[in-house]
Each structure stands twice: as structure tokens, then as C-alpha cells.
C-alpha positions in Angstrom: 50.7 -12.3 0.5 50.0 -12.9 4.0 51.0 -16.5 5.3 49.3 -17.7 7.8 49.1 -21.1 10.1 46.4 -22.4 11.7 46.4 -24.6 15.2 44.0 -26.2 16.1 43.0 -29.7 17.7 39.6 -30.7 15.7 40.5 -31.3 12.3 36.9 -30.4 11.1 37.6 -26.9 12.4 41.0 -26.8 10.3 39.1 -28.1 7.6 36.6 -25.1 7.9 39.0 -22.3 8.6 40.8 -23.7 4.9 37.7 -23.1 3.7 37.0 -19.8 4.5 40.5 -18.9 3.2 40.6 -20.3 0.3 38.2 -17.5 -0.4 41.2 -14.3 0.0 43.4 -14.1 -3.0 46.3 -12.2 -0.6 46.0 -14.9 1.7 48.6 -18.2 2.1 47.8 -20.8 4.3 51.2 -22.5 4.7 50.3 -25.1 7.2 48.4 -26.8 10.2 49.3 -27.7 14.2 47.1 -29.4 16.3 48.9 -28.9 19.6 51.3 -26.6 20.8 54.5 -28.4 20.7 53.8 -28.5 17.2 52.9 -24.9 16.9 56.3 -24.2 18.8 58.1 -26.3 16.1 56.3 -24.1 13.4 57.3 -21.1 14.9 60.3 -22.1 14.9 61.2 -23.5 11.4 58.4 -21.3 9.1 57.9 -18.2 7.9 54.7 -16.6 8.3 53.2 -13.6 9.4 50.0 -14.9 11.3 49.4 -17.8 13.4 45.2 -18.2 14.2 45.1 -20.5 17.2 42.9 -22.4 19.2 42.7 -21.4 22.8 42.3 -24.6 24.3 44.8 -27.8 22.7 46.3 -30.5 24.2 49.4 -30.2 25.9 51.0 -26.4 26.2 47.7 -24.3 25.5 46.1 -20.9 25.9 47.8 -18.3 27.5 51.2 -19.8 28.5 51.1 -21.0 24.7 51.3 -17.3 23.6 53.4 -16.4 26.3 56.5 -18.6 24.6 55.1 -18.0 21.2 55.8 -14.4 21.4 59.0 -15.5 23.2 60.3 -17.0 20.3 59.5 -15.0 17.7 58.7 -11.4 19.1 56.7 -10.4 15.7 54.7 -12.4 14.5 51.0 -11.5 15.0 48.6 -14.1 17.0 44.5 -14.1 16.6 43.2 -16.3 18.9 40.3 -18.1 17.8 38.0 -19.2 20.9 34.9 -21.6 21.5 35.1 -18.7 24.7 32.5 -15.8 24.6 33.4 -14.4 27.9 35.8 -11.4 27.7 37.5 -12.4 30.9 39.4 -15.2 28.1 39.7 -12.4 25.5 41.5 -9.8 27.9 44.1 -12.5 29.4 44.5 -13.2 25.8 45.2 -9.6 24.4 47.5 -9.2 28.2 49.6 -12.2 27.4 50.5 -10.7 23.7 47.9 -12.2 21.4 47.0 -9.2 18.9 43.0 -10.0 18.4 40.7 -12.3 19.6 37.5 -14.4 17.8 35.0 -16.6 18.6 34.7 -19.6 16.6 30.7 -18.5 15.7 31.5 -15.7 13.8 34.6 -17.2 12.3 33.0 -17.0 9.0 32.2 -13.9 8.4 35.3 -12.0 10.3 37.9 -14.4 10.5 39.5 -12.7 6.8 39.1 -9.2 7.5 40.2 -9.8 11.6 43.6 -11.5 9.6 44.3 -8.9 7.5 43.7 -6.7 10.3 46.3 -7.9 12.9 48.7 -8.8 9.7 48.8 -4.8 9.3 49.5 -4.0 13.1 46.4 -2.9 14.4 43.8 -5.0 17.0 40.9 -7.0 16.5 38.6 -6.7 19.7 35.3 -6.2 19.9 33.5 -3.0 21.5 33.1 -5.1 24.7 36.5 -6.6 25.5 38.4 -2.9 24.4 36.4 -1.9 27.4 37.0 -4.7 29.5 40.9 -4.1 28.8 40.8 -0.1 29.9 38.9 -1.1 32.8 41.4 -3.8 34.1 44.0 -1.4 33.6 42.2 0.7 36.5 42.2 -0.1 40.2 38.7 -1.6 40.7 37.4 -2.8 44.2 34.4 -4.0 42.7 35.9 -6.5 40.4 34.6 -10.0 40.5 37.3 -12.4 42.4 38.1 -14.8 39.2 39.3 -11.2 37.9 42.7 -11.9 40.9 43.4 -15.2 39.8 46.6 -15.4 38.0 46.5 -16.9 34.2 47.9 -20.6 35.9 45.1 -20.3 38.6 42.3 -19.4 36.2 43.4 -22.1 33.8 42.7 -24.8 37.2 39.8 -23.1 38.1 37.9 -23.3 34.3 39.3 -27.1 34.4 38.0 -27.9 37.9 34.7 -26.5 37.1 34.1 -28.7 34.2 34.7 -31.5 36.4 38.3 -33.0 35.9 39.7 -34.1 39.1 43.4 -32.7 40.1 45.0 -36.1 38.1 42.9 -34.8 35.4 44.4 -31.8 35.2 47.9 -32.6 36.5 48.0 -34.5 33.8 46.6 -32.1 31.1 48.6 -29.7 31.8 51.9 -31.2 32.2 52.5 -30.1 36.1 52.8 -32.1 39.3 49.5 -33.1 41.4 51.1 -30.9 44.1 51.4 -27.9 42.1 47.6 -28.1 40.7 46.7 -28.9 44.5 48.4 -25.6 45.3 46.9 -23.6 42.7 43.5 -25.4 43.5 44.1 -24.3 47.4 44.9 -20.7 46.5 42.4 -19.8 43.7 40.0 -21.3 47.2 40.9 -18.8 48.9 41.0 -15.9 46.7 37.5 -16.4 46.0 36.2 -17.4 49.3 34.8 -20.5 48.0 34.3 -23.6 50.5 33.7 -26.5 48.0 34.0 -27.8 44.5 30.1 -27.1 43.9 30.6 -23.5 45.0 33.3 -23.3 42.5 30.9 -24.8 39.7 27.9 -22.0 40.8 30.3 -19.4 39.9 31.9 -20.4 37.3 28.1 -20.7 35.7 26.6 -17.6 37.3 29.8 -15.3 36.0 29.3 -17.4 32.3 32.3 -18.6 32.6 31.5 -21.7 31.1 30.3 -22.4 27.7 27.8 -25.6 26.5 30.5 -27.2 24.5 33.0 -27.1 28.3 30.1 -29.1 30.4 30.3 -33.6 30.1 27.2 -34.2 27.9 
């Protein structure tokens, strides 16, 4: 049996992804988090061999969440599961330890077999982000700038985009108003942009924004 847990903030999701594998006979689903202190405290005092989680959750999230995750417990197996199409999430993803990487669309009919997968060692990428991840590893002069920002810097930039002020995100994050000022000042820079509508133009022409990110 592979046991699995599953984090994730929307309880309709959880509800979904229980659904889906309640279908696999060598599957165990041995419990839920929906944010990551309380995936930390799973890690921590469970057994299991897979942990599917949510990209984006209140609190510690994404990649700094993996980061510690894989701190603590070295060997177990992540698959992030991502609202995200953009590969520039999927290859900070598979850089920070995460062992595959899924979009919550075609959850249904690979989130089993992308499981099993990662629960046996391998990787589950697609086609697209495998590529993405041999080219980062080259020296490219033509890469796009959000490709220099650091995980922390990306992570303000996707947040500023969206529209949350520095409070916002001071606060949603769990840093100082002067640190996400200094990110917000550098990840400026990096990509020669002059003003927060700039930043929004890019972050929409590069796609790196999906529907479900923008206020209705």
C-alpha cells in the first residue's frame, strides 16, 4: 500500500482528490492538511510515503513549504498539485525537491498513475517542463528576467501582480513590511520595471497569471 496525505486549503478539492482515490485498491489515504503548519505537523508525527500538495495555502506555502518538508523528512516523495499551468512554477517546484508536478485540470485522469509514479522513485513532468528544467540548467542570455528572481522574489512578484498591497503580503507570508518592500525593490530592478502596472503587463504577457489568481 501506498499512504498518502493530501494538503490542501479548499475542502471541495480534498473532497475531490478522496474521490479519485478511493478508486486505487494499493492506495491509503491516511489524512488531510489545509495549511502548511499542519502539513509540517503531519510530516512530523505520520507515516506515509506521499504527500500531494497544494502549491498555494495559507501561511508557509509553495516552494519554501517543500524546502522544510524535505528538511524534515529527506524521503518522502512530494507531487505538487497546482491551479499553475506555467512551467516557470513547475521547474522551481521540481529545483526545491518536489518529485512531480500536476495541474489541478488533469487531476482526474493522472493524479493515480502520477502517485504511483513518484511513490516508485521516478518523476512526473510533462514533455514541456523536462525541457524547461535542462534548459535552466544551461547558461541562457536570452532568458526572460522573472527567470533571475529568487523563489522569495518570485513569490512577491506573482502576489503583487494579483493586486495585494505590501501589508497584503507581509502579512500572508509571515515577513516584515520591510523585507517584502526589499524584495519588491529588487525584483524592480531585476526586471527593469518602473511601476506596479508594468509589473501586471508582464506578469500577463509571460502567462504568469491564471483566471482563478485575478479579483473577479
Amino acid at each position: 500500500m501506498i499512504r498518502i496525505l493530501i494538503a490542501d486549503d479548499h475542502p471541495i478539492v480534498r473532497e475531490g482528490l478522496k474521490q479519485i482515490l478511493s478508486g486505487a485498491p494499493d492506495l491509503d489515504l491516511i489524512g488531510e492538511a489545509q495549511n502548511g503548519q499542519e502539513v509540517i505537523e503531519r510530516v512530523r508525527t505520520q507515516e506515509f510515503e506521499v504527500l500531494v500538495l497544494d502549491l498555494s495555502m495559507p501561511g508557509r506555502s509553495g516552494i519554501e513549504l517543500i524546502r522544510q518538508v524535505r528538511e524534515e523528512k529527506p524521503k518522502l516523495r512530494i507531487l505538487v498539485l497546482s491551479m499553475h499551468q506555467e512551467h516557470q512554477y513547475a521547474v522551481r517546484a521540481i529545483k526545491a525537491g518536489a518529485a512531480g508536478y500536476l495541474t489541478k485540470e488533469s487531476a482526474s485522469a493522472q493524479l493515480i498513475p502520477a502517485i504511483r509514479k513518484v511513490a516508485a522513485g521516478g518523476a512526473f513532468v510533462t514533455a514541456a517542463v523536462a525541457e524547461q528544467l535542462a534548459l535552466s540548467a544551461m547558461p541562457r542570455a536570452d532568458a526572460p528576467p522573472h527567470e533571475r528572481l529568487s523563489d522569495r522574489e518570485f513569490q512577491v512578484f506573482r502576489l503583487l501582480a494579483v493586486g495585494k498591497s505590501v501589508s497584503d503580503i507581509a502579512g500572508e507570508l509571515s515577513l516584515s513590511v520591510k523585507t517584502v518592500s526589499t524584495h519588491k525593490a529588487r525584483l524592480m530592478q531585476k526586471m527593469s520595471l518602473g511601476n506596479p502596472a508594468e509589473l501586471v503587463r508582464y506578469a500577463l504577457h509571460h502567462r504568469l497569471l491564471d483566471d482563478t489568481d485575478l479579483p473577479p
